[in-house]
C-alpha positions as CSV (number, residue, x, y, z in Angstrom):
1,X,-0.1,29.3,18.6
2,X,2.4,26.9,17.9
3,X,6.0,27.4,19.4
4,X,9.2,26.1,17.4
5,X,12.6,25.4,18.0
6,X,15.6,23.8,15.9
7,X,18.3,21.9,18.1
8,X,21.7,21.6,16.2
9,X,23.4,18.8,18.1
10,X,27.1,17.6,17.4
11,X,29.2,13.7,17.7
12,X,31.9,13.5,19.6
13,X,35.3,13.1,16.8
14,X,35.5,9.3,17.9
15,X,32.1,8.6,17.6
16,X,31.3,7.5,14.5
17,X,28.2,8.7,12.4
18,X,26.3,6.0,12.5
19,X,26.6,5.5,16.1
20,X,25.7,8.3,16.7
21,X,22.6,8.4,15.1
22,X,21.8,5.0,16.4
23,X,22.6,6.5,20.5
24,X,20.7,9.8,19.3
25,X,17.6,7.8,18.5
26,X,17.5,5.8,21.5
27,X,18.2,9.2,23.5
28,X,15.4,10.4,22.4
29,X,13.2,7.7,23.0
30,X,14.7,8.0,26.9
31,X,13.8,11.7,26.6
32,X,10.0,10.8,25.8
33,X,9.8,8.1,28.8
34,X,11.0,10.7,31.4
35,X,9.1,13.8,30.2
36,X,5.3,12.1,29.3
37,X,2.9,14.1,28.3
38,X,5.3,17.2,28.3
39,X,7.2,15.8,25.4
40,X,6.8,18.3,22.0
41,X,3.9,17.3,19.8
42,X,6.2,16.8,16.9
43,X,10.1,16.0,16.5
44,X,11.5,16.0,13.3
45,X,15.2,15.6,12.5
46,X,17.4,15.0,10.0
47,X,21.4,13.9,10.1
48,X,24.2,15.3,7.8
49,X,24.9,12.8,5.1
50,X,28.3,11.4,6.1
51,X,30.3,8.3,4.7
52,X,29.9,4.9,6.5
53,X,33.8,4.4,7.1
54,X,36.1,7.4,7.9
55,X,38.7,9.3,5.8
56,X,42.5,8.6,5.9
57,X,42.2,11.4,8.2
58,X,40.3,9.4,10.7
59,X,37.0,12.4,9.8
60,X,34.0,11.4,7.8
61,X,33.5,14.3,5.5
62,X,30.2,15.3,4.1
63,X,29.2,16.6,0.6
64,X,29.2,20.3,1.0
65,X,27.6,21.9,-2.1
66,X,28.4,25.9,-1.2
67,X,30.5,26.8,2.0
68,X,32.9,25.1,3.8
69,X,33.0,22.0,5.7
70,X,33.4,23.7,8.9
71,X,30.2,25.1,8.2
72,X,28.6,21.9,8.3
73,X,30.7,20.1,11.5
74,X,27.2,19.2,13.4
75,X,25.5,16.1,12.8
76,X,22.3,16.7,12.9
77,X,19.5,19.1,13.1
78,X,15.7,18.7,14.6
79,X,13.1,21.0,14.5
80,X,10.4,20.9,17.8
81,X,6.8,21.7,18.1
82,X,5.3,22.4,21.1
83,X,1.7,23.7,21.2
84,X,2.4,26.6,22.7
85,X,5.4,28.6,24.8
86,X,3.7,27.7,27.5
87,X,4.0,24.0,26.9
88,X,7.6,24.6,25.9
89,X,8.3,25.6,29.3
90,X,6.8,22.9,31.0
91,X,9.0,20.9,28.9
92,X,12.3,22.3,29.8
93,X,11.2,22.9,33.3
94,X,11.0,18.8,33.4
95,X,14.0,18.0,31.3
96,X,15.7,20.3,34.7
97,X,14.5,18.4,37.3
98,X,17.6,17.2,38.8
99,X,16.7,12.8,38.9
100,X,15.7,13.5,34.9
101,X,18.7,15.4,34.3
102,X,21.3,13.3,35.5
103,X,19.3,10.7,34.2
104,X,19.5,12.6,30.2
105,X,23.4,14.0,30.6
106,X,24.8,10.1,32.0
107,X,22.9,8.8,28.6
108,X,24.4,11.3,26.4
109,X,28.1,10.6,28.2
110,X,30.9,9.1,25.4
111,X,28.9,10.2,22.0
112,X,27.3,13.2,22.1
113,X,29.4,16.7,22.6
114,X,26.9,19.0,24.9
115,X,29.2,21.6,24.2
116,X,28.6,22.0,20.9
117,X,24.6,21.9,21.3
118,X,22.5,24.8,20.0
119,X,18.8,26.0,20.4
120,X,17.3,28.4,18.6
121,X,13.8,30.0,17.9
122,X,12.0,29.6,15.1
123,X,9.8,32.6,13.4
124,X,7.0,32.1,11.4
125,X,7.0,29.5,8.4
126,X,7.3,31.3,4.8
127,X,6.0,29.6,1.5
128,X,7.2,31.1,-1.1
129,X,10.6,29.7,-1.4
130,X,9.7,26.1,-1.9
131,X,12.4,24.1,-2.5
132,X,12.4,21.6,-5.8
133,X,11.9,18.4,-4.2
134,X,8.9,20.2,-1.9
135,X,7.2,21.9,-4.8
136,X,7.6,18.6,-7.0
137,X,6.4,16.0,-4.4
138,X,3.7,18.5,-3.2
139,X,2.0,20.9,-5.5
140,X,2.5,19.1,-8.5
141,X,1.8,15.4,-7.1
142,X,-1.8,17.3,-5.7
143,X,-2.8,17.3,-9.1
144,X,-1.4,14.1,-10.4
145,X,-2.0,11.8,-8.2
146,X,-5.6,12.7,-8.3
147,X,-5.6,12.0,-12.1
148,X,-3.5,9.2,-11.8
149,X,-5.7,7.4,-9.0
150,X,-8.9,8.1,-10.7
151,X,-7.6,6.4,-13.8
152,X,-7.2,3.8,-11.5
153,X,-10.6,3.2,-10.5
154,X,-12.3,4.9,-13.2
155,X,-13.7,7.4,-11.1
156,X,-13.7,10.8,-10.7
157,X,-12.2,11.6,-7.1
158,X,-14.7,12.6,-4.5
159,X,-15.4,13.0,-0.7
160,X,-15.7,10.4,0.5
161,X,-14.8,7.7,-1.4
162,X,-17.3,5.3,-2.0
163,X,-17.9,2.2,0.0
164,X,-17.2,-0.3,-2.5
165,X,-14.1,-0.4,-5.0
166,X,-15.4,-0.9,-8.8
167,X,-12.5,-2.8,-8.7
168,X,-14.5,-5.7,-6.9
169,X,-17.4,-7.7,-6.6
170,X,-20.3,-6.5,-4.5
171,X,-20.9,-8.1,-1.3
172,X,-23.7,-8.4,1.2
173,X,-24.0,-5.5,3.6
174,X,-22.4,-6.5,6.6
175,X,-23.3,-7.4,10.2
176,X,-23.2,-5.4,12.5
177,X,-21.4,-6.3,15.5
178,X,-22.5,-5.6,18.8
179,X,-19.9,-2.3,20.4
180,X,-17.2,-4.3,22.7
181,X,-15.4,-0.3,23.2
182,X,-16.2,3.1,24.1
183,X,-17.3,5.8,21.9
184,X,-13.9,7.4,20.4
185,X,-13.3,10.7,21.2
186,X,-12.0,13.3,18.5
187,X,-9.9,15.7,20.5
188,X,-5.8,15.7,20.4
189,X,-4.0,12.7,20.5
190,X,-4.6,11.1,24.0
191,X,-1.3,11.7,26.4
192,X,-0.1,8.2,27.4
193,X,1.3,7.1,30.7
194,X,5.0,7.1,29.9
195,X,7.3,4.5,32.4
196,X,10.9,4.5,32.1
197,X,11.5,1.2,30.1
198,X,13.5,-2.2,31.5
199,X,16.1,-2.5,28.8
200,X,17.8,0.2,27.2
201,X,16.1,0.9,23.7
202,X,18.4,-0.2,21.0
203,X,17.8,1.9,17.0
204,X,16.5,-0.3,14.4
205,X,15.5,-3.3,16.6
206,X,12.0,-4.7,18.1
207,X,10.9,-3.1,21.4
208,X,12.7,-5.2,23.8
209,X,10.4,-4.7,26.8
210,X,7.8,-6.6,24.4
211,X,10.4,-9.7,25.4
212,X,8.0,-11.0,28.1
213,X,5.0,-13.4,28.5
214,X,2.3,-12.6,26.0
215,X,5.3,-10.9,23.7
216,X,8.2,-12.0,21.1
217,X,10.1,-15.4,21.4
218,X,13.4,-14.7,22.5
219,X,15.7,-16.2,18.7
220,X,19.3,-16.1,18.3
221,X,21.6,-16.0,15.3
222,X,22.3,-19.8,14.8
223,X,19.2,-20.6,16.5
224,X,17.8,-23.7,15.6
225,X,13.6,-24.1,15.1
226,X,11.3,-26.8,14.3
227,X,14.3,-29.1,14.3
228,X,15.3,-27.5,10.9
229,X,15.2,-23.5,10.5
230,X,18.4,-22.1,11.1
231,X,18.4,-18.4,11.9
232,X,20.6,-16.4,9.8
233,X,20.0,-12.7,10.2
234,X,16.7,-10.4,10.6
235,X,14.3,-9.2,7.8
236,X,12.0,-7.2,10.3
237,X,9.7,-6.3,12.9
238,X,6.4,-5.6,13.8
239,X,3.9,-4.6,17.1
240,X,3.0,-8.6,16.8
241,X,6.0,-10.5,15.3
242,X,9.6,-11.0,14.1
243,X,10.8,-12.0,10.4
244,X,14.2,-13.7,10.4
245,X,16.0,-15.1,7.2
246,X,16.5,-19.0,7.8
247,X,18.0,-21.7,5.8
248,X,15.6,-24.9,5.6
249,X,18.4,-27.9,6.2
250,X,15.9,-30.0,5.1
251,X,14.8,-28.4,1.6
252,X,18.7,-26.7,1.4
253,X,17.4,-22.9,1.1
254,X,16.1,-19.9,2.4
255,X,12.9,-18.7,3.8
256,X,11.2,-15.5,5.5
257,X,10.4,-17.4,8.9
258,X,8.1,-14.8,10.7
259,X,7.2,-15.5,14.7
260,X,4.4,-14.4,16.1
261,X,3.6,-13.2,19.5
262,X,2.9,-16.1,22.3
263,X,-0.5,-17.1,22.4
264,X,-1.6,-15.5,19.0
265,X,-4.8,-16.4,16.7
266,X,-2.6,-16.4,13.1
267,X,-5.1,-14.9,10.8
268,X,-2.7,-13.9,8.7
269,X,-2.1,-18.0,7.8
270,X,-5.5,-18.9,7.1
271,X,-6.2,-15.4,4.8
272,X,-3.1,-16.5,3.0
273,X,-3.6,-20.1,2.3
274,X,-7.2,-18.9,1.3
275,X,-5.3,-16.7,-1.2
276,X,-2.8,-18.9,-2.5
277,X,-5.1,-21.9,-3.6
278,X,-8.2,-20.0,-5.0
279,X,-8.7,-20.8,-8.5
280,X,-8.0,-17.4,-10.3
281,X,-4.4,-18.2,-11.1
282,X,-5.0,-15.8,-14.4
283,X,-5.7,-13.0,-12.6
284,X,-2.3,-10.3,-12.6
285,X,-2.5,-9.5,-9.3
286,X,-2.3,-12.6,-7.7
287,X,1.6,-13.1,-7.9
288,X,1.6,-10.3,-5.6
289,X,0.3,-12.9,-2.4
290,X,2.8,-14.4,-0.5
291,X,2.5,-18.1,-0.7
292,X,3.1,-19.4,3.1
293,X,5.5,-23.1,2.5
294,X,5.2,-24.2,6.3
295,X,4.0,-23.1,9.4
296,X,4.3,-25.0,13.0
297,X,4.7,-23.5,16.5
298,X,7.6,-22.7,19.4
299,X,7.3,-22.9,23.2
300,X,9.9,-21.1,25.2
301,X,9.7,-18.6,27.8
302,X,6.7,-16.4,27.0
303,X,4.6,-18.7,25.6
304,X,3.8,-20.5,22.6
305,X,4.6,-18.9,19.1
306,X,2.6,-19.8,16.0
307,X,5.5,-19.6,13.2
308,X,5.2,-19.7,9.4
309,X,7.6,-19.4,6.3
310,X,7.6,-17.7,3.2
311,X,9.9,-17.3,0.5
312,X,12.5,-14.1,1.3
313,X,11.9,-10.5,-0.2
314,X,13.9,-7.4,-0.5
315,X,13.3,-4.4,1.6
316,X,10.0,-2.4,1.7
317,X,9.7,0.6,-0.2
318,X,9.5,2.9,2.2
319,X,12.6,1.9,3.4
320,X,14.4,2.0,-0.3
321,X,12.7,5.0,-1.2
322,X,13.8,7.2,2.0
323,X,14.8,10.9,0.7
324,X,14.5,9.4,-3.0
325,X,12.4,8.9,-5.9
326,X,11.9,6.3,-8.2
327,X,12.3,6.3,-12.1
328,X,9.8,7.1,-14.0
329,X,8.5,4.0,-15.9
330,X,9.5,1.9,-12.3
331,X,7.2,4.6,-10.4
332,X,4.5,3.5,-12.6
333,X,5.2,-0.4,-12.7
334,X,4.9,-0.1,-9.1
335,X,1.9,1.7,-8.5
336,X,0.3,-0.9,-11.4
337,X,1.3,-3.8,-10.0
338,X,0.2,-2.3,-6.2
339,X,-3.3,-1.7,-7.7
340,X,-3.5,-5.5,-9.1
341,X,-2.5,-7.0,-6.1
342,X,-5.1,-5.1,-3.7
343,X,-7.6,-5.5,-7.0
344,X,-7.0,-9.8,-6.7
345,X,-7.1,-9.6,-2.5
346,X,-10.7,-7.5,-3.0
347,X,-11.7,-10.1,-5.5
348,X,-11.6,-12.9,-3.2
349,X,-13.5,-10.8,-0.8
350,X,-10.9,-9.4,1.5
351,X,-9.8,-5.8,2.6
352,X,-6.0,-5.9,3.8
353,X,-7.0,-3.3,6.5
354,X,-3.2,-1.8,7.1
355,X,-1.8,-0.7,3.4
356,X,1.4,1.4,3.8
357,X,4.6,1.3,2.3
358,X,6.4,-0.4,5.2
359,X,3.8,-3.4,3.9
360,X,4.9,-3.9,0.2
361,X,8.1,-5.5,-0.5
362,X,10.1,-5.9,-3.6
363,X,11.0,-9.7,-4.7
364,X,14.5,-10.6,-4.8
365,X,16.2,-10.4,-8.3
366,X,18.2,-13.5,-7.6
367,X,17.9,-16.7,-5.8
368,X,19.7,-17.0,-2.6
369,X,19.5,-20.5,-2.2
370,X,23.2,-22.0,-4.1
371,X,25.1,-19.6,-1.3
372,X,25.8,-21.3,2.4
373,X,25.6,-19.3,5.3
374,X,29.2,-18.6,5.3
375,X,29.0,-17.5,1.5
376,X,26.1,-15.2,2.2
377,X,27.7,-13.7,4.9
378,X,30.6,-12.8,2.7
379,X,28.3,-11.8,0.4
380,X,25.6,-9.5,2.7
381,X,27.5,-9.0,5.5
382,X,27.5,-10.6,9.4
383,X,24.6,-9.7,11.1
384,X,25.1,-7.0,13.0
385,X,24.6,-8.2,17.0
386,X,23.9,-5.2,20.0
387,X,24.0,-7.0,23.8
388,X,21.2,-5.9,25.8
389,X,21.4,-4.3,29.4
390,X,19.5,-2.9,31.8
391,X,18.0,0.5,31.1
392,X,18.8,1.4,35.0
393,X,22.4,0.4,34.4
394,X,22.4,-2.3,36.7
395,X,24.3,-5.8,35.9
396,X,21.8,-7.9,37.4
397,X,21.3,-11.0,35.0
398,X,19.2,-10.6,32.0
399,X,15.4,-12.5,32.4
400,X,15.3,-15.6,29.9
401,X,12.2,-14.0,28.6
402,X,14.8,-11.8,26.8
403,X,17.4,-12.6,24.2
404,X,21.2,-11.8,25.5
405,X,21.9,-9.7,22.4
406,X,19.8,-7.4,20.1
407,X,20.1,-8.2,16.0
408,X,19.7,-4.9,14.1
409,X,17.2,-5.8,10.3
410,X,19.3,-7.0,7.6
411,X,19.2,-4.3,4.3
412,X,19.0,-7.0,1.1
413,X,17.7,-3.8,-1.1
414,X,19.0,-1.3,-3.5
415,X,17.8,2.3,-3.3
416,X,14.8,4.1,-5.3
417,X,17.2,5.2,-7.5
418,X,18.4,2.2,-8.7
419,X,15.5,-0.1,-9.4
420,X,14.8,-0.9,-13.0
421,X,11.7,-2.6,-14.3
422,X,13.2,-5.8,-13.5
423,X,13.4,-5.0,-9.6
424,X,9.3,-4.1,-9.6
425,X,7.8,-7.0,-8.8
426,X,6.2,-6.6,-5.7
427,X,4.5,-8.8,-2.5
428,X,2.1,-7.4,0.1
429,X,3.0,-8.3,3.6
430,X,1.3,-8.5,7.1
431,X,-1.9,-9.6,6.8
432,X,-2.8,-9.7,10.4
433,X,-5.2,-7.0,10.4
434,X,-6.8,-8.4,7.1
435,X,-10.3,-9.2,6.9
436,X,-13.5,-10.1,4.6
437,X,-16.4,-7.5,4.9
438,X,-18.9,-10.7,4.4
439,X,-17.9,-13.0,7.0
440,X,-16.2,-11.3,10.1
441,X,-17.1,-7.4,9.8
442,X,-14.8,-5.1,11.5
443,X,-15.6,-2.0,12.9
444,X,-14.1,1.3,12.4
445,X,-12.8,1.8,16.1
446,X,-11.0,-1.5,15.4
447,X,-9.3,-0.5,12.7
448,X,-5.4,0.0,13.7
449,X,-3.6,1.4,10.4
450,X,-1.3,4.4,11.3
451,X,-3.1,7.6,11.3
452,X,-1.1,8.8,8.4
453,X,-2.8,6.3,6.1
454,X,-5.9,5.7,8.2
455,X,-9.0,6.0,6.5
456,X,-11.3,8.8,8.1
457,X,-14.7,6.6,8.5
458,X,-12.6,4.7,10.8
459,X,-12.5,7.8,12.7
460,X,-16.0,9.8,12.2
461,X,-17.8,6.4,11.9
462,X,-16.3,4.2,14.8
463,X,-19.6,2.2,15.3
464,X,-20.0,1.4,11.6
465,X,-18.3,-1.5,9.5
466,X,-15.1,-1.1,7.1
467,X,-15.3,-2.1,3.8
468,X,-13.0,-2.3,0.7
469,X,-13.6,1.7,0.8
470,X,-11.0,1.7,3.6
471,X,-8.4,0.2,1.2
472,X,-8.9,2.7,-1.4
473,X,-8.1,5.4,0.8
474,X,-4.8,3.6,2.0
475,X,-3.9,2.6,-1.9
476,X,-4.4,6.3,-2.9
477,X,-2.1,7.3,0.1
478,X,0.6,4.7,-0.8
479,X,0.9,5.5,-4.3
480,X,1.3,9.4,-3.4
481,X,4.3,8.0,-2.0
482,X,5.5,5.8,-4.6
483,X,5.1,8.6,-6.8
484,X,6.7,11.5,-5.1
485,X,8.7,10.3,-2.2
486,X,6.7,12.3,0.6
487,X,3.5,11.5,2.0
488,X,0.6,13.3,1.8
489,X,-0.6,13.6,5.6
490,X,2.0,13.9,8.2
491,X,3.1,10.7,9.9
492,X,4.2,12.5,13.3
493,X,1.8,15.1,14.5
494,X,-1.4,14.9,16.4
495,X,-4.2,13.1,15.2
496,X,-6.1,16.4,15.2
497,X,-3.3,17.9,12.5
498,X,-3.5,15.2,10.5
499,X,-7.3,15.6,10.0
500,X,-6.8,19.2,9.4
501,X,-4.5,18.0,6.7
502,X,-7.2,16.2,5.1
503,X,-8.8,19.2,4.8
504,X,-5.8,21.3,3.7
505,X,-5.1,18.6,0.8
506,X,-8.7,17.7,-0.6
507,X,-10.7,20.7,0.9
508,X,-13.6,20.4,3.3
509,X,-15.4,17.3,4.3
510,X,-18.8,16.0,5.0
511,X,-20.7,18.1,7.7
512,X,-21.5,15.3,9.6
513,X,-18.1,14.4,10.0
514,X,-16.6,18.1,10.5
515,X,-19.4,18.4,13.2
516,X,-17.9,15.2,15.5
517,X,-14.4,17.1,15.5
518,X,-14.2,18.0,18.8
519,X,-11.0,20.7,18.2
520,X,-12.4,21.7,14.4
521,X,-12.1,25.1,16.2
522,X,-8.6,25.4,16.3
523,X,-7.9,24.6,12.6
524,X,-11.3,26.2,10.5
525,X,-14.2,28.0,11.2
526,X,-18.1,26.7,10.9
527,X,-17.9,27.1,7.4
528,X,-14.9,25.0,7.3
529,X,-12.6,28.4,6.4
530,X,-9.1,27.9,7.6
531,X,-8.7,30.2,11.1
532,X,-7.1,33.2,10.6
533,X,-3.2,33.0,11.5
534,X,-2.9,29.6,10.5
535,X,-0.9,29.3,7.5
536,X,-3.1,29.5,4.7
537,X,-5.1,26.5,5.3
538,X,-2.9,24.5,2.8
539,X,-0.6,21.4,4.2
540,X,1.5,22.4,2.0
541,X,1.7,26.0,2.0
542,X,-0.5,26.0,-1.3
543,X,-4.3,25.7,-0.9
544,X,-5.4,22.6,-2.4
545,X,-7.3,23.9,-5.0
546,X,-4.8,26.6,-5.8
547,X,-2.2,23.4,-6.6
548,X,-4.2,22.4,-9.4
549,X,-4.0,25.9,-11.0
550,X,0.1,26.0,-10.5
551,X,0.6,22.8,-11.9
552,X,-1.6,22.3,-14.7
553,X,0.3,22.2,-18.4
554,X,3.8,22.6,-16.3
555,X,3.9,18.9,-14.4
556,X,5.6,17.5,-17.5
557,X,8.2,19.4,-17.6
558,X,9.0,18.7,-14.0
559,X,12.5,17.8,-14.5
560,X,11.9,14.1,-14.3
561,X,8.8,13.8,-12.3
562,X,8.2,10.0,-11.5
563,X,4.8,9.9,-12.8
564,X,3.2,9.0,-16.5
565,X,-1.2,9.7,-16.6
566,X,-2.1,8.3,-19.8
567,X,-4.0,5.8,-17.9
568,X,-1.8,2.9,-18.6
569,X,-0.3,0.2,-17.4
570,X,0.7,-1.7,-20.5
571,X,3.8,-0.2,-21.2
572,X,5.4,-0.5,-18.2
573,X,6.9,-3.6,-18.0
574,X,3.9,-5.5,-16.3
């Protein structure tokens, strides 16, 4: 049976809020190194909404909407699950060894107030006293987004979706290709060998023991590439690249410039230029493709980088639509416009393979290009610099194959809240895993889209080919999201939850899949019945079926629920 606990943990009065949830982030990160495999399945946590800039009083007062603020003088809150109490003890018998202790209490020196830190137990899980935001972006969304996505492809939903979208045109079955990997298991998620790391993790930036041969290309701010890009600040990161926001001295503006990893095949240029010049510039979704403007390569210290630029975008949605929802009619806009975009890429033959909300961008409203550095600095802010050191506290002198100083991703977006119509034009982004069903089948142990958002032939059908049907289930996923803020399936449990959430949100699957799944035992019975004691076989505390019965006739009155299922897409600014 799982085992819960909720850690309350507390800044020290100098510390500011942000800094401290930057230190507590990389803490924990140390925390997973040094304990492996004994490390809780799960950790969720949340920090106390505080102001970026402190009072006249030096404090940074939060919002307290019934008690006092004394109440409320932690800074933030996690909850832990271990598998069992068994496992929890392994865990704090590790966290006690004396090397990993020392190691944990010198980290959490200068920010974090120990004294202050409280543990407690947590009971079992009641669901009847959903809160708003849950029961909206849950129950209701259960039944809507159904509706809504079945509009969309003019199909009923079913299980499983079908292997080709009616969205596109048919291709040839593909090729099989011959099995380069072994069979995938389906038991829990596989317990990696954890190392301690070389430099000391840093919140919000690349993972700087990727700096090395094979990995990024060390880039500073001022930087200069190809004799003409100068680096201004960072738009992202990625497992296989960096985005940075340049100014082209040759063409006076700005670009996306995104560097691969050394030594990298760029699909992602060749799928692009393919989808830029093809001869369907009627077709609505096709505004939503970047267009790549140059692309040439690096050579420094870990090899050579294929580089290319784009024009710049806003932040992704997930990021502006943290702990938010959108407007109604923008919710809409942006699901329609999402749908034409993956509609154009499937009608050129193409399934993105990775569709998440991390991977759709919002345009910029305005054009960057008539402010200088200096100006956009004044106008954005500096970028906002972190030096690197060891993670074993020595002062030994940095490897060139790392950068001197970490650059934290610049934020050029507004929140959910605040989009209008006008903000909701949207590009996809990272194509790397892209890929057309006709010419170079993939298989569905190559697929590498977070399990969240993963298809599940990918993982009941490794030895069998992905086809636009992997999209669809990604699309559906994403606009869940769009639409109520939460995702459907958890994005940080063990693969086997997340498959028993499948079952929790659209009820049982195929026997032939439910039949691979090694650990089906611990979630449902043969007959694909929930096991007894384990909630009551609803993700959400609601079986699935049972959501369509509380919600139906009362969504609309949802107090402002970001959805519309009249089918359309005409009236929403498209």
């Amino acid at each position: 049976m799982p085992f819960k606990i909720l850690l309350k943990a507390t800044r020290l009065p100098e510390t500011s809020p942000s800094t401290f949830k930057s230190r507590l982030e990389a803490h924990i990160a140390l925390v997973k190194h040094l304990t492996g495999p004994d490390f809780p399945l799960s950790h969720r946590r949340s920090y106390i909404d505080r102001p970026t800039t402190p009072s006249s009083e030096g404090t940074y007062p939060t919002t307290v909407l019934l008690g006092q603020q004394s109440d409320f003088s932690f800074d933030s809150i996690a909850e832990l699950t271990f598998e069992d109490e068994a496992a929890f003890e392994r865990f704090q018998a590790k966290v006690r060894e004396p090397e990993i202790a020392k190691l944990i209490q010198e980290d959490e020196k200068g920010w974090s107030d120990r004294g202050k830190l409280g543990i407690v137990v947590l009971g079992e899980t009641g669901h009847n006293n959903l809160s708003y935001q849950h029961y909206y972006s849950s129950i209701i969304m259960t039944r809507y987004s159904a509706l809504i996505i079945s509009r969309i492809i003019r199909k009923p939903p079913q299980w499983p979706l079908p292997r080709h979208s009616p969205l596109v045109h048919r291709v040839k079955p593909p090729i099989h290709s011959p099995a380069t990997r072994h069979t995938v298991s389906y038991s829990t998620t596989p317990h990696p060998q954890y190392q301690l790391p070389k430099y000391t993790p840093i919140d919000d930036t690349e993972y700087l023991d990727r700096y090395e041969p094979g990995g990024y290309h060390p880039i500073m701010i001022g930087d200069v590439l190809h004799s003409r890009y100068t680096i201004v600040d960072k738009l992202g990161y990625g497992g296989y690249s960096t985005v940075w926001l340049a100014r082209d001295t040759k063409l006076d503006r700005y670009v996306a410039l995104k560097v691969l990893i050394s030594d990298t095949t760029c699909n992602e240029v060749r799928v692009l230029r393919a989808l830029s010049t093809a001869n369907t510039s009627a077709h609505p979704g096709r505004d939503s493709i970047p267009v790549p403007l140059d692309e040439f390569t690096v050579t420094g210290p870990n090899g050579t980088h294929t580089c290319y630029t784009m024009l710049p975008a806003r932040s992704n949605l997930r990021e502006v639509s943290y702990s938010r929802l959108f407007p109604v009619d923008v919710a809409r806009a942006l699901c329609g416009r999402l749908v034409s975009g993956v509609a154009y890429l499937h009608s050129q033959g193409y399934v993105h393979g990775d569709i998440h909300l991390r991977n759709i961008l919002s345009t910029l409203p305005t054009n960057l290009d008539n402010l200088s550095i200096e100006e956009f600095y004044t106008e954005y802010g500096n970028p906002e610099i972190y030096p690197i050191t060891l993670f074993d506290g020595s002062t030994s002198a940095l490897s060139p194959n790392v950068p001197p100083k970490a650059v934290s991703t610049l934020f050029l977006g507004i929140h959910a809240g605040e989009f209008t119509l006008q903000d909701t034009r949207i590009l996809l982004c990272d194509f790397g895993e892209t890929f057309s069903p006709s010419v170079n089948p993939r298989l569905g142990e190559d697929c590498h889209t977070p399990m969240a958002f993963c298809p599940p032939e990918a993982i009941f059908e490794p030895k069998a080919p992905l086809s636009y049907s992997a999209d669809m289930w990604s699309l559906a996923t994403a606009i869940w999201e769009i639409l109520g803020m939460k995702v459907v399936f958890s994005t940080d449990v063990p693969y086997d939850e997340v498959i028993a959430h499948w079952m929790d949100v659209l009820g049982p699957m195929p026997w032939e899949w439910f039949e691979k799944w090694d650990e089906r035992g611990r979630f449902f019975d043969e007959n694909r019945r929930a096991v007894e004691g384990r909630r009551d076989g609803g993700y959400f505390g609601v079986d699935a079926g049972d959501a369509e019965v509380q919600a139906g006739g009362e969504a609309d009155g949802g107090g402002g629920a970001a959805v519309g299922v009249d089918g359309k897409v005409g009236d929403t600014g498209l």
